[in-house]
Structures are given as C-alpha cells and as structure tokens.
C-alpha positions as CSV (number, residue, x, y, z in Angstrom):
1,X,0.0,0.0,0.0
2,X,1.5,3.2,-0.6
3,X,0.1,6.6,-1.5
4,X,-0.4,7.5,-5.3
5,X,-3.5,9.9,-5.6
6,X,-2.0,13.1,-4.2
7,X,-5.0,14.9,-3.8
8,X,-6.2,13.1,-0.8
9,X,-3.7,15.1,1.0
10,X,-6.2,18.2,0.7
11,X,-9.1,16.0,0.6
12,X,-8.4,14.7,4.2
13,X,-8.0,18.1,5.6
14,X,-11.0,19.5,4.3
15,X,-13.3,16.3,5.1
16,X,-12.4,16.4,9.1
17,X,-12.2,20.5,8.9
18,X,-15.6,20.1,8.0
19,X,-16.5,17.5,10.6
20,X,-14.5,19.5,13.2
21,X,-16.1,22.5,12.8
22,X,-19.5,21.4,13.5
23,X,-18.8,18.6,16.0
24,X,-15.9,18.7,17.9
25,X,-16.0,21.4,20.9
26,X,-13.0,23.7,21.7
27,X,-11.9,24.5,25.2
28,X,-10.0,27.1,27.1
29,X,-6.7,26.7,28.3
30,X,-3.7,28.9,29.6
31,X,-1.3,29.9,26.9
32,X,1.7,32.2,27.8
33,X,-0.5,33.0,31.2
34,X,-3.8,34.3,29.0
35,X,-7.1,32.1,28.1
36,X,-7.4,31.1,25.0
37,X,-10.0,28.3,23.2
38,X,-7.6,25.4,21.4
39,X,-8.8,22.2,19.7
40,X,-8.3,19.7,22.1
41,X,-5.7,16.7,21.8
42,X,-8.0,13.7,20.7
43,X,-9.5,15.3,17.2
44,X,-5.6,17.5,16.9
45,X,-4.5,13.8,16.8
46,X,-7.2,12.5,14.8
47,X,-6.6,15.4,12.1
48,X,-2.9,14.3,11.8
49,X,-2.6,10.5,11.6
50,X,-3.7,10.1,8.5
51,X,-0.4,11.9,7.5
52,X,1.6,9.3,9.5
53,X,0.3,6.5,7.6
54,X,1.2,8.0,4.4
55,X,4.9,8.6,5.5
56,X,4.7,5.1,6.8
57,X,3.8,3.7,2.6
58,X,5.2,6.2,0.6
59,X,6.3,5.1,-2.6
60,X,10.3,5.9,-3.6
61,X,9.3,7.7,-6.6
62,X,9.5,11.2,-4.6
63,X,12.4,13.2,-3.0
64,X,15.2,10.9,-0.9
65,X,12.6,8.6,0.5
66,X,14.3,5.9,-1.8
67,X,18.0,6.4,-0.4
68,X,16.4,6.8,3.0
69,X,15.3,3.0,2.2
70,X,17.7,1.7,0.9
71,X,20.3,2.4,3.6
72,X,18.0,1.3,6.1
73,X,17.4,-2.1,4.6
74,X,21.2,-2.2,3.9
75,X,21.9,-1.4,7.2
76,X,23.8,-4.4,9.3
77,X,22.5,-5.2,12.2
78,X,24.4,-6.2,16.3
79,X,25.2,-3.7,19.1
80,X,28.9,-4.9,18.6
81,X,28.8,-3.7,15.0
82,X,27.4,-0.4,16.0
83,X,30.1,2.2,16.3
84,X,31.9,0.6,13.1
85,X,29.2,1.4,11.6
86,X,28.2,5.1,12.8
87,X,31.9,5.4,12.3
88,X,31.6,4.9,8.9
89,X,28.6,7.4,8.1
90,X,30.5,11.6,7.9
91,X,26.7,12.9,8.4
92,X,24.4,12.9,11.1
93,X,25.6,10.6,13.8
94,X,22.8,11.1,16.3
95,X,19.9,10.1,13.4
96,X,22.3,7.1,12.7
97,X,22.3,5.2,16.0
98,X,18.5,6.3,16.2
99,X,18.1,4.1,12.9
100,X,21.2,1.9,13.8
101,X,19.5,0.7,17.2
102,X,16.0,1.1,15.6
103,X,16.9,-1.8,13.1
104,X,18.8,-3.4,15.7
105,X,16.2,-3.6,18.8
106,X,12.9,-2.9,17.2
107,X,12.3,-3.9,14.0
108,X,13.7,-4.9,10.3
109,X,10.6,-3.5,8.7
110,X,11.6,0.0,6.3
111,X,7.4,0.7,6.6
112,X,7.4,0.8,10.5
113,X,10.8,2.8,10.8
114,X,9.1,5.1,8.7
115,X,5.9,5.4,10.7
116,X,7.5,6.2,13.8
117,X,10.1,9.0,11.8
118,X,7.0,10.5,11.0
119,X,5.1,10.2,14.0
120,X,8.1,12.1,15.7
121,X,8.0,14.6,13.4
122,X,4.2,15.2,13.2
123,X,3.4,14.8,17.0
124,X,6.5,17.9,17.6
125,X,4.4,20.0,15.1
126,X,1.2,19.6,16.5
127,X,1.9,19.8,19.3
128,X,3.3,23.5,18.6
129,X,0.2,24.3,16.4
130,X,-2.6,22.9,18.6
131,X,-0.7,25.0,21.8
132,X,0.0,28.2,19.5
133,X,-2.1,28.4,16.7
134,X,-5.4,30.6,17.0
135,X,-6.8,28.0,14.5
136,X,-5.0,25.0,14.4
137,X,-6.8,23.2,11.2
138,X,-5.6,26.3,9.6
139,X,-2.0,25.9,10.4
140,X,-1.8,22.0,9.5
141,X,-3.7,23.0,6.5
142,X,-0.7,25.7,5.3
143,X,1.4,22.9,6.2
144,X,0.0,19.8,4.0
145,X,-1.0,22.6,1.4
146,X,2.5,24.9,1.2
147,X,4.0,21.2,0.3
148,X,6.3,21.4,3.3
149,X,4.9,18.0,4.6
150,X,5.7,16.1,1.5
151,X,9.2,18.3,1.0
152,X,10.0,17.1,4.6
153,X,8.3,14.6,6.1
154,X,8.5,12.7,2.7
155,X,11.7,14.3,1.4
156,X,14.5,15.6,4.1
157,X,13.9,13.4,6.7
158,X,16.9,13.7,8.9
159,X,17.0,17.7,8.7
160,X,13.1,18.0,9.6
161,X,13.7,16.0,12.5
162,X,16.2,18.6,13.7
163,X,14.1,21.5,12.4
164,X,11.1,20.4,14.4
165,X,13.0,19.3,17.6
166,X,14.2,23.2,17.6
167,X,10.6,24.6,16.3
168,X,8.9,22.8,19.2
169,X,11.3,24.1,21.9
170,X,10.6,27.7,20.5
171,X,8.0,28.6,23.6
172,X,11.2,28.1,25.3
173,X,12.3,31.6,24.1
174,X,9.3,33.7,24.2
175,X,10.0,32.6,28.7
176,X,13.2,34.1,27.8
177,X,14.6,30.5,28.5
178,X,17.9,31.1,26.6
179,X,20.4,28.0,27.8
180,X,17.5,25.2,27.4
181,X,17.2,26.4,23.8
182,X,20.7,26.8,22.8
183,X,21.1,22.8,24.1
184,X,17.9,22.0,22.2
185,X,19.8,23.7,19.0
186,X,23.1,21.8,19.9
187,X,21.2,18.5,20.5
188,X,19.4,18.5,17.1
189,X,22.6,19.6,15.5
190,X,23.7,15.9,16.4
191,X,20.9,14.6,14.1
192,X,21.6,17.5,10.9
193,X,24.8,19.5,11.2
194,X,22.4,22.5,9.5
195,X,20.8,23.4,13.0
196,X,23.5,25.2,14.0
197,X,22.3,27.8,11.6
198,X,19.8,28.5,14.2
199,X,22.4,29.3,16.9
200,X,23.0,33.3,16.6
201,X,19.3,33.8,16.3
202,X,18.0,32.5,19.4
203,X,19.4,35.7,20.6
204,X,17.6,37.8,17.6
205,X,14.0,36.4,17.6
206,X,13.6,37.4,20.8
207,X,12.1,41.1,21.9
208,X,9.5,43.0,19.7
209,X,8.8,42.2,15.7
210,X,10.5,43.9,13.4
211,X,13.2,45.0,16.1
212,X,16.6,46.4,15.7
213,X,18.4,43.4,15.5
214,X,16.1,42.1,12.7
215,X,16.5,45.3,10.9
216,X,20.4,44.9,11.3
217,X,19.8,41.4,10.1
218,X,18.1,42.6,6.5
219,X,21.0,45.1,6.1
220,X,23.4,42.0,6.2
221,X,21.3,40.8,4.4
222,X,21.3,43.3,1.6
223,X,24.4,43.4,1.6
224,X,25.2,39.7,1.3
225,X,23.4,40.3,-1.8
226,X,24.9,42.9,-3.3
227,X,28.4,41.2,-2.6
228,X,27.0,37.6,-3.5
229,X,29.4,36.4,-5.4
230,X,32.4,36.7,-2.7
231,X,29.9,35.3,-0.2
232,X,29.4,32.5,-2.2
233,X,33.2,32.2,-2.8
234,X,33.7,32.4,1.5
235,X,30.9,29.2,1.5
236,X,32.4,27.4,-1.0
237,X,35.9,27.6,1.0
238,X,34.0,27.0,4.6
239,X,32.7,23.3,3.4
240,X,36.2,22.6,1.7
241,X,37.9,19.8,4.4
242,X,34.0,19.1,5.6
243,X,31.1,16.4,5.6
244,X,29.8,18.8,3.1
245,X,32.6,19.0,0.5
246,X,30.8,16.7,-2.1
247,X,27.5,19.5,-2.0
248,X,29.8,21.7,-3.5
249,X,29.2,21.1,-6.8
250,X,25.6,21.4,-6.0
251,X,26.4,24.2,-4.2
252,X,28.2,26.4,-7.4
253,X,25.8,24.8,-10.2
254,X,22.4,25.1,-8.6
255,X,20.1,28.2,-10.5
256,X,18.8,29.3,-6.8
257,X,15.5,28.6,-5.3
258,X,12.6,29.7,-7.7
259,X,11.4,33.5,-7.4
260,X,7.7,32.1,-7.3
261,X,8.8,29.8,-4.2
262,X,10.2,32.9,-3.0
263,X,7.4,35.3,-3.1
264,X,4.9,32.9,-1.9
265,X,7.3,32.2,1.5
266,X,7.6,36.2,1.9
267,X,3.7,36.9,2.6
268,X,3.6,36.1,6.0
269,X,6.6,39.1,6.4
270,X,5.3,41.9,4.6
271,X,1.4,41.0,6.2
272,X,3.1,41.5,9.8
273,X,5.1,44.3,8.3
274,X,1.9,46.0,7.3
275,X,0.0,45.1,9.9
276,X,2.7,46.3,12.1
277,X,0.5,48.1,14.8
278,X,-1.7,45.3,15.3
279,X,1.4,43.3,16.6
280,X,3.2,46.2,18.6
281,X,-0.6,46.8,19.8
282,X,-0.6,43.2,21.5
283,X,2.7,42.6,21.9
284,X,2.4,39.0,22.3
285,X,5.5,37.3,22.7
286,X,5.1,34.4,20.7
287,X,3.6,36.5,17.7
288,X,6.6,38.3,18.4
289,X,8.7,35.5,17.9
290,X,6.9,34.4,14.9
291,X,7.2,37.1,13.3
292,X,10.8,37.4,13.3
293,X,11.7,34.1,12.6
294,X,9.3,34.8,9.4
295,X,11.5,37.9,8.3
296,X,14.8,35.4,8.6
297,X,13.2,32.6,6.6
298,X,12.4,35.5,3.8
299,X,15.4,36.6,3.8
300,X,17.0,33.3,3.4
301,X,14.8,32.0,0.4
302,X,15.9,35.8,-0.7
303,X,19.8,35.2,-0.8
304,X,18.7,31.5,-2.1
305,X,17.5,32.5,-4.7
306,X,20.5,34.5,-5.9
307,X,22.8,31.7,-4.9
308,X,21.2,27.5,-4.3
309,X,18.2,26.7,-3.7
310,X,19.6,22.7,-3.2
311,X,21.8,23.8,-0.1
312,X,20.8,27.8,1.0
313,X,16.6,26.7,0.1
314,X,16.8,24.1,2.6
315,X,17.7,26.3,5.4
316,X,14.5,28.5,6.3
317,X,12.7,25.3,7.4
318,X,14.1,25.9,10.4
319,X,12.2,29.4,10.5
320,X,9.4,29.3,8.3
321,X,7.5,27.2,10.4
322,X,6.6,30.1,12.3
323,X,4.2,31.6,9.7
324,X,1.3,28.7,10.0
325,X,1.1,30.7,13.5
326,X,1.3,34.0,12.4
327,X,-1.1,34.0,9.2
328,X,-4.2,32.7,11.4
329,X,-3.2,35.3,14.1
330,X,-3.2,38.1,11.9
331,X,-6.4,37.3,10.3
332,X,-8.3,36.8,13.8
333,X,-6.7,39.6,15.2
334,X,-7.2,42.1,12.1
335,X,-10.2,41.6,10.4
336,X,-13.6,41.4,11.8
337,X,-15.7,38.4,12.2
338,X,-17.2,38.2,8.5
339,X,-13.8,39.7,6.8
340,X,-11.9,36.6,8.6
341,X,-14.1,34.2,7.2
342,X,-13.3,35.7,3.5
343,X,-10.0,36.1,4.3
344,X,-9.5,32.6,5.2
345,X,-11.5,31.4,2.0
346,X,-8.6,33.4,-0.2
347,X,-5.9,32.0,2.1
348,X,-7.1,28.5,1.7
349,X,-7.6,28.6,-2.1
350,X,-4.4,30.6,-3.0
351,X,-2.5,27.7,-0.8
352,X,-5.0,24.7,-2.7
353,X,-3.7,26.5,-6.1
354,X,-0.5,26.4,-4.5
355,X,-0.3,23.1,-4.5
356,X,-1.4,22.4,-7.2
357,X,1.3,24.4,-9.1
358,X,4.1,22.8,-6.8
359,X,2.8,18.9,-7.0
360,X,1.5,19.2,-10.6
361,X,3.4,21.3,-13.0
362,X,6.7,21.2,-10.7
363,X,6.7,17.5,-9.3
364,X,4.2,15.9,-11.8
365,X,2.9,14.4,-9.1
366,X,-0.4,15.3,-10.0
C-alpha cells in the first residue's frame, strides 16, 4: 500500500475540517499566562494520523525517501557492530544510531521505521500548532497545502527531525529561557549538522517584531546580496575539508530557489510588516517570535534565490514554520468576524492553487 493519488492530501484536511467544525467542541486553556479556546488533543490527533500512515507507505518515486530505504534495509544489524558502523557514516551521527538501534532492537521493517520517523516529526508540530495556533486546522492546513509535509516529512527526513525538535522548543524563548534552547539547537545539530544555523538567532528572535536586530539582520542581508558572489566564494571555501565538501558542486551549479517559491514564502513578512501596529498593539511574545523568525526565513529563500536553492533553500525550514502561526493570528486579530471568514477562504484557495502548481506542474505528481 503506498500513496499515489495526491490529492487526498487536501481532501483529508477538508473532510475532518468540516466535521470539526460542527462537531468537535474547543476549550479554554492557559497559553503564555492568557485564556485562549484550542482544539483539544483527541480530534488535533485524529486530524494528523492520516499523515503518518502516508509517511509510513510512501512510494520511492519522490524526494530521498528511496536512499532513506535503501540504507536502512542495507543497514547491518548487532550492538557490537554499531560504532563501526556510525563510524563509517560523515553525516548525522545522532539520526544514525536512532536508525542503527531502531533496526537493531525494534524492528527490520523499512514501513514501521518510517511510521515512527514521521510520527516524531508530526506529534513535535502539533503539538506547537494545537498550543500556539489561533486556529490550528488552519495551520496544519498551510502545512500539507504549502508542500512542506511532502518536501520534509516525505523528502528531508533527517534535517526535519532537527528543524522540528528546535521549532517545538521555541515557547522556550518567548520565557526568555535562553540556555534550554541553545542545548535543544546543539542537540538536534547531532541529528543535521544545518541546526546550528539557528544558533545566533536565538538571541535575535527574541524582543518586539521587526526589532533592531532584525533590521540589522536585512541590512546583512542586503548586503550579502549585493556582494554575493564573494559570499558564495567564502561558502564554498567553509565546506572545503568538511562532511559537506561533495555538495559543492551542487552548491556552485544550482540556478537558486525559484522567485515564485520565494514570493509565496515572503507573505507572512510583509502582512506582519503591514500590519505592524496590530502586533506592537498586543505585543504577544510568541507573535513576536513568529514574526521574526518569518523575516529570517524571507530573507533566506531571498539570498537562495541569488545563490542554491539545493543547499541555501533548505535552510529557512528551520524558521518558516513560524508563519502557519502567524497567518491565522493576523487574520483573527485584524479583520472582523465576517472579513476573517473571507480572508480565510482566499488563504485557503491561494494555498490549494498552490499546490497544485508545486505537485503538478513542478513534481508531476499530480
């Protein structure tokens, strides 16, 4: 069994967002010290296993779920063969004795290791949304519908892990909880050396949207871009000698992220740019938050797109994960009760043609 028909992907969310909205009950519960009404666990869990069966029988005909395969089924097994073996891998040690003793202890079967990868994965995301989220079937909807669940959970395995081990800790910094979240960064940087990225900015997120040290941050930024090809000549020399020397071929022949890709990832930033006073007005920390990890992941796909979108694209996973918090807030919070329902109905077709564009044209998956 495996999935084919792509569409089901959309078709499940809007099934149960139907059924949810007339039969399951919110309730109030304390978030950041302030009530607010969240879906409860039960139907939050409900709404995502259906996406953790269709990690579990993917087919290999998308992304690296193939190579992810084979090396697990090629994989030898024996706790005395174990650190030749993780020895032998240059990438990712911690993910490798995960699998390594996975294999070893659990079980043999490719389908189940790749149920429990996703449910991993999946249960750190809800579990962010359904706390976070103003409307959480929105969220997981701009998640399943933006492709980042089939580009990730489907696709980059080892690197989501480590993106969503770092995105679920991020309540961690809105309590100002600096230490816990630099050893959450370090600790998922033993599963994908890319977390590190993340590092500096657990000390620029913090504090109001759009603050000074974001602003500083678009100036590098700018200029990055304007200098771009000695940047790219400085990252080219930093993975010489490294795990990553073999990308860098990649890495100097890759056209950059696509400008449409790019665009579409940038919304989220110029709404909370726009709707600037609404955010400074409430002043919520974890809006806060959001909203500058949102103005990092722009600028990222931004300085991909002049440079790869193979290596540099990859990175804003670890901040664009932000924005399935920061669209539905922005919507409850600016628009009336009649506008938000429009406004969600353009949202949710513009990401459905989205979709579309990205598994049909793009993947021919469609």
């Amino acid at each position: 069994m495996s999935l084919h028909n792509y569409w089901w992907l959309l078709i499940w969310m809007f099934l149960f967002g139907a059924i949810s909205a007339v039969f399951i009950p919110k309730r109030e519960e304390l978030v950041l010290g302030r009530k607010e009404v969240r879906w409860s666990w039960l139907p939050a869990a409900i709404l995502a296993v259906p996406y953790v069966i269709w990690a579990a029988w993917r087919p290999d005909t998308f992304g690296d779920t193939g190579m992810y395969r084979s090396t697990f089924l090629n994989m030898p097994t024996g706790l005395p063969n174990m650190m030749a073996y993780v020895a032998s891998r240059p990438k990712g040690k911690g993910f490798v004795v995960f699998e390594y003793l996975f294999k070893t202890l659990i079980s043999r079967s490719d389908v189940v290791f790749f149920f429990l990868v996703a449910l991993i994965q999946l249960f750190l995301i809800i579990r962010i949304y359904r706390k976070y989220s103003p409307d959480y079937w929105l969220s997981i909807f701009f998640f399943v519908a933006s492709t980042d669940y089939l580009s990730w959970v489907h696709n980059g395995v080892r690197q989501f892990i480590a993106a969503a081990l770092i995105f679920t800790c991020i309540p961690l910094l809105a309590k100002k909880k600096y230490l816990p979240m630099c050893l959450v960064v370090l600790a998922a940087a033993i599963i994908h050396s890319t977390a590190l990225i993340f590092l500096p900015f657990v000390f620029v997120v913090n504090g109001r949207a759009w603050n000074l040290r974001t602003v500083l941050y678009i100036i590098a930024l700018v200029i990055a871009v304007i200098f771009v090809d000695k940047v790219s000549d400085f990252i080219v020399k930093a993975m010489e000698d490294t795990v990553y020397e073999g990308d860098i071929a990649f890495f100097q022949n890759d056209d950059g992220t696509n400008l449409f890709r790019v665009l579409f990832y940038a919304v989220p930033t110029a709404m909370s740019w726009v709707f600037r006073p609404y955010i400074n007005r409430a002043n919520d920390p974890m809006i806060n938050i959001c909203v500058n990890l949102s103005i990092i992941s722009t600028g990222v796909y931004v300085f991909s797109f002049f440079t790869s979108g193979i290596l540099i694209g990859a990175i804003p996973i670890y901040f664009s994960l932000a924005n399935y918090i920061l669209i539905p807030w922005l919507i409850d919070e600016v628009f009336n009760r009649e506008s938000t329902l429009v406004v969600k109905a353009i949202f949710v077709g513009v990401y459905s043609a989205f979709f579309y564009y990205q598994c049909g044209p793009t993947w021919g998956l469609l």
